[in-house]
C-alpha positions, 0 to 999 in steps of 0.5 A: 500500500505504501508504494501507491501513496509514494507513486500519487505524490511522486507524478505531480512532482514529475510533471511540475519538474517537467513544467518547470524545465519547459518555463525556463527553456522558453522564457529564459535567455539563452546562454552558453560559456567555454573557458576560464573566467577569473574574478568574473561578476555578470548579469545574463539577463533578457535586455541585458548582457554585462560583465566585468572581470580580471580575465576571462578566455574562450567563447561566450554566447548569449541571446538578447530581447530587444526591450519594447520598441528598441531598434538599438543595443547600446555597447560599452567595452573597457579594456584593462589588457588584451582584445575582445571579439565581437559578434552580434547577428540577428536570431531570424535570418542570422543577418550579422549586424556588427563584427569587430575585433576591439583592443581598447576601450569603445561605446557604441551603438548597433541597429537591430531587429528582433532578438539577437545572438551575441558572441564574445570570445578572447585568447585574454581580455580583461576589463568589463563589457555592457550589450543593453537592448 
């Protein structure tokens, strides 16, 4: 008799760990890290992509929402050491909307439509960058 009790309370947990997996899969922003991150504070969010850090190397993907209405994401890079990749293409159509190698310090902005991948990646940089749609 014990093992129905535990099978009745165990599906509703499944199917709410199930819901769960999906909300996060659909609403949350996607992201994607390889290499090392030293001293690394962040903020991966749906209109906002920041970070700042002693050192960081490899590659880092994440996709941006643009807020209601904006057509622009502000970009702000500041370089202590090293150079900073950057590449930002449009989700839908993969259209690549800006594509630059950055050695210092720089602020931008990029025209956008729609949601868009942004992919950093670095032999060495240190310093902080800030993508805001």
């Amino acid at each position: 008799m014990k093992r129905t009790g535990n099978l009745k309370v165990m599906i509703p947990v499944m199917v709410l760990i199930l819901a769960a997996v999906v909300l996060l899969k659909i609403f949350a922003p996607e992201s994607m890290r390889s290499g090392i991150r030293l001293g690394f504070i962040g903020n991966d969010g749906i209109h906002k992509f920041s970070g700042k850090y002693s050192k960081i190397t490899g590659t880092s993907t994440h996709t941006l929402s643009p807020s209601k209405d904006s057509d622009t994401i502000h970009c702000v890079i500041t370089t202590k050491s090293g150079s900073l990749n950057i590449k930002i293409t449009e989700k839908e159509g993969g259209n690549v909307v800006y594509e630059k190698n950055i050695d210092g310090d720089a602020e931008f902005d990029v025209k956008a439509d729609g949601k868009v991948k942004i992919v950093l990646s670095t032999e060495g940089h240190s310093g902080s960058y800030l993508f805001q749609y």
